[in-house]
C-alpha positions in Angstrom: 0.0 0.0 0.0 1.3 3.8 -0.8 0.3 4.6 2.9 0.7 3.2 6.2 -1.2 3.2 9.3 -5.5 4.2 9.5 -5.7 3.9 5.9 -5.8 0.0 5.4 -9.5 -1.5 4.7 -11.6 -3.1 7.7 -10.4 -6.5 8.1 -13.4 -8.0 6.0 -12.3 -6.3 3.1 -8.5 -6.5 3.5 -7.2 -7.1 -0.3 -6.1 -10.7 -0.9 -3.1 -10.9 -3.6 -5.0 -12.9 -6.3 -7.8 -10.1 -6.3 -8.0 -7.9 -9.1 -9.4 -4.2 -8.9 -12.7 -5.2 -11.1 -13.1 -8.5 -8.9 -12.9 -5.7 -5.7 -15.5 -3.5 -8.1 -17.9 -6.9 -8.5 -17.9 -6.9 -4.8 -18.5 -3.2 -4.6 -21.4 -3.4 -7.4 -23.1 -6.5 -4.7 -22.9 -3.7 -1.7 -24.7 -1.0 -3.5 -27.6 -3.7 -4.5 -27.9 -4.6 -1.4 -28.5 -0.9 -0.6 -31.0 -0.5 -2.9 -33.1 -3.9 -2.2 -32.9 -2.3 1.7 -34.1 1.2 0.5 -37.0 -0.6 -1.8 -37.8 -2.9 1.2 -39.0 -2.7 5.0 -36.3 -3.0 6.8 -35.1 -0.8 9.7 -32.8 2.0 9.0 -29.6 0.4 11.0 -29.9 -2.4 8.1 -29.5 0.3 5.7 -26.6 1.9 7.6 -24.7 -1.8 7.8 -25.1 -1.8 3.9 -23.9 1.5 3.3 -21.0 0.4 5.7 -20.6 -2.6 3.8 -20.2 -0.6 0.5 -17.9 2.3 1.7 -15.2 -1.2 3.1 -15.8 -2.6 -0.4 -15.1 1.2 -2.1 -12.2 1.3 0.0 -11.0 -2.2 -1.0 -10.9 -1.1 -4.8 -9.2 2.1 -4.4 -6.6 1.4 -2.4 -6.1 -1.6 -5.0 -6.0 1.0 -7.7 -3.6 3.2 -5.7 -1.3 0.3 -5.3 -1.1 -1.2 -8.6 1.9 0.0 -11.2 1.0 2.1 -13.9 2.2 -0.8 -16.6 -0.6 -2.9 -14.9 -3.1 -0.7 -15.0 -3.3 0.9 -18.8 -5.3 3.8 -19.7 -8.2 1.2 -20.6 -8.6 -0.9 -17.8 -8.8 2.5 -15.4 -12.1 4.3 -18.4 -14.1 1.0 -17.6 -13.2 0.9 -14.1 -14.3 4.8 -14.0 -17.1 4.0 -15.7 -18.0 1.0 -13.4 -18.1 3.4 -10.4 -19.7 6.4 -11.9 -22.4 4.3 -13.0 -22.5 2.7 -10.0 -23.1 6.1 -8.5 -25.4 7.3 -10.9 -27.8 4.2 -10.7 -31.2 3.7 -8.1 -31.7 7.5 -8.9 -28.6 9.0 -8.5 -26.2 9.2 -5.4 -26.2 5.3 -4.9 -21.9 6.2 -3.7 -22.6 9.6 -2.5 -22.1 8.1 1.6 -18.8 5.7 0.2 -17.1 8.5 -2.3 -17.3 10.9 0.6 -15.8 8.5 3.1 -12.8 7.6 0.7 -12.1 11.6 0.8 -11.1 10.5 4.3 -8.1 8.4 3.6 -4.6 9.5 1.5 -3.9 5.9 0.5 -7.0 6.6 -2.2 -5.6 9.6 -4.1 -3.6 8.1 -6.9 -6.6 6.0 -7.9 -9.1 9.4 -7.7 -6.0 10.5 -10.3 -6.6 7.9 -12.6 -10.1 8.0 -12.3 -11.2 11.6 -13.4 -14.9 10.6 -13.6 -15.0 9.5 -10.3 -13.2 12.3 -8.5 -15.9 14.8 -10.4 -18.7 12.9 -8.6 -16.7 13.0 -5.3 -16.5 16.5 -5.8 -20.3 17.2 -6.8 -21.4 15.3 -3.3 -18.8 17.3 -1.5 -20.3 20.8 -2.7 -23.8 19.5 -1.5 -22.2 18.0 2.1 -22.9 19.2 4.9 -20.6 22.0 6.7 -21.1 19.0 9.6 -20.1 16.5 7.5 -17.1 18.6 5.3 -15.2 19.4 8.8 -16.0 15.3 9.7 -13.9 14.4 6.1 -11.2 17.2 6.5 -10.6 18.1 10.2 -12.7 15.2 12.2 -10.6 12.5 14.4 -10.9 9.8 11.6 -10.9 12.6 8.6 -8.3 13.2 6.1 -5.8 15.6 8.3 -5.1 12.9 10.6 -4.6 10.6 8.5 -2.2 12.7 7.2 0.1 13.4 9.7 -0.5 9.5 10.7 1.2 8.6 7.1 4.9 7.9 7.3 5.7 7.8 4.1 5.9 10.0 0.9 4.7 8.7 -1.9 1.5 8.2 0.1 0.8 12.1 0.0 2.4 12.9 -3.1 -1.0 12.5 -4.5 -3.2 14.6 -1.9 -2.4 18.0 -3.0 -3.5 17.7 -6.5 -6.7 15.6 -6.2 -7.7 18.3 -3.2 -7.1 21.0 -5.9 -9.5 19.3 -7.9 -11.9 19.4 -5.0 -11.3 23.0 -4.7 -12.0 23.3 -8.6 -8.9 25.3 -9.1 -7.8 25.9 -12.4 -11.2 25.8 -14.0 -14.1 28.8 -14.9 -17.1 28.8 -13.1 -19.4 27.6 -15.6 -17.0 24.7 -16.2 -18.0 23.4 -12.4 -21.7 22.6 -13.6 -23.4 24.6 -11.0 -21.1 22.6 -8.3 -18.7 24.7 -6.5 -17.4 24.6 -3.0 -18.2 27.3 -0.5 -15.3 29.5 0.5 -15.5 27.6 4.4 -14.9 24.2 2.9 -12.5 25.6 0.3 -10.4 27.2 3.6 -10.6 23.6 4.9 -9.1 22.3 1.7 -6.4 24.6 1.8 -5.4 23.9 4.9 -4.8 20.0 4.5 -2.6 21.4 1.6 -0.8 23.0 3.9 -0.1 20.2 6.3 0.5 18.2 3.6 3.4 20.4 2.4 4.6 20.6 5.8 4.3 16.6 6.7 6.4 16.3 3.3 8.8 17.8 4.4 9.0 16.7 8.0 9.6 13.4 6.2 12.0 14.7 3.6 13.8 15.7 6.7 13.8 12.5 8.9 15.2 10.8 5.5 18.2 12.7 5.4 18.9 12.4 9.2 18.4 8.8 9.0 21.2 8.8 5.9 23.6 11.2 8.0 22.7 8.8 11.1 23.4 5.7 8.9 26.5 7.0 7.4 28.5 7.9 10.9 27.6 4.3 12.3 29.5 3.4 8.8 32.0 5.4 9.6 31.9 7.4 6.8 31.8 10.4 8.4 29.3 13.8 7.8 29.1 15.6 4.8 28.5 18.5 6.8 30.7 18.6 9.1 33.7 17.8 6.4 32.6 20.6 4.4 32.5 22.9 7.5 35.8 21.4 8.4 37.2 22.3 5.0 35.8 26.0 5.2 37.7 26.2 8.6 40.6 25.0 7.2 40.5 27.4 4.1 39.7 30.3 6.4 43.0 29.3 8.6 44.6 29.5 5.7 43.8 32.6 4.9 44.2 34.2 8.3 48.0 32.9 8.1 48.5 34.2 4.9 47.3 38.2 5.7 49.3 38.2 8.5 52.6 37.4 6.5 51.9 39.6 4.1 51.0 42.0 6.9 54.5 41.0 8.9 56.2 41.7 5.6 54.7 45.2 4.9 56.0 45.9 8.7 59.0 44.5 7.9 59.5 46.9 4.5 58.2 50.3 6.4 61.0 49.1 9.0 63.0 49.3 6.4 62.0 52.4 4.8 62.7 54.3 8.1 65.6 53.2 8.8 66.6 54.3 5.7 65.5 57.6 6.1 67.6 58.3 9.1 70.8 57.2 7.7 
């Protein structure tokens, strides 16, 4: 996974090796007709909850397979029909059947890559975001389990390379206004976008930094010695040299004006 830490699947759902991402969309596709036979049915609410539940693990499962999987594997065709799969997905039951699960995956870094690869999908993420909540966008941005924490829970960096520009995509940056379809973030949520870029950045770079102490660290138990502190060393050294040479050329021009005067008085 490109992520460690909160962003694995629930244990139902964990990804076995031989499973491909459309046999993790085949089990996504059962999830959302279960939701739909509960909504069409009698049965209680919580039923309808556990479904829904059961669809965002199964969601999860497929992205994160996505996110994982090498380019090579995953050509240009394979991720259109798997776009399409989801979107119409989405879009069946009357519309909205993924609104609960695409808004949950907003949650979790470990899904970006596959929202990049899947364009269609991360436009419907984005149209159920501008109709969220302000409850419910501070729950997927800022909340305890939301997408900050997991964040600055990930230990690695190619698991938030991603984040930044999907979240710009959220924020519908780079595009007019009439190119949004009517969808556009309000400025709050777009405040909360910009500050996960932020910690983003600044996570990135917190682990930028522990790479380089961990080389330095690895390199003096080698005994190879710092880089800094030989490049400081030499700077010392050139500067000593330096300091030696001024005064013997100030000792000399003493030396001369000693001279001079002396030579004046005889």
């Amino acid at each position: 996974l490109l992520c460690e830490g909160p962003t694995c699947p629930s244990a139902p759902f964990q990804m076995a090796a031989a499973e491909s991402s459309e046999d993790l969309l085949a089990v996504l596709t059962d999830r959302v007709r279960n939701i739909q036979l509960g909504s069409a049915s009698d049965k209680p609410a919580k039923t309808d909850a556990a479904a829904a539940q059961e669809a965002s693990a199964a969601l999860d499962a497929a992205l994160l397979r996505i996110s994982s999987t090498p380019k090579e594997e995953l050509p240009e065709t394979v991720r259109c029909r798997l776009d399409t799969i989801i979107v119409d997905l989405d879009n069946s039951g009357g519309g909205g059947a993924l609104k609960r699960p695409l808004l949950n995956s907003l949650k979790r870094c470990g899904h970006y890559r596959a929202f990049l690869g899947l364009p269609r999908t991360l436009e419907c993420a984005r149209r159920h975001l501008t109709k969220a909540p302000p409850k419910r966008v501070s729950d997927i941005f800022e909340g305890k389990e939301g997408l900050a924490a997991d964040v600055t829970a990930c230990t690695r960096q190619d698991g938030l390379q991603w984040v930044e520009p999907v979240l710009r995509q959220l924020a519908g940056e780079g595009r007019f206004k009439r190119e949004l379809g009517g969808f556009e973030l309000s400025s709050s949520a777009k405040g909360k976008v910009r500050a996960v870029i932020n910690l983003t950045k600044k996570r990135i770079k917190e682990l930028e930094g522990n790479a380089v102490n961990k080389k330095e660290g690895d390199r003096r138990r080698s005994g190879g010695g710092s880089v800094v502190s030989n490049v400081a060393e030499m700077e010392r050294d050139v500067r000593l040299i330096d300091q030696e040479r001024r005064r013997a050329q100030s000792v000399g021009v003493e030396n001369l004006i000693d001279k001079a005067m002396m030579a004046r008085k005889k």
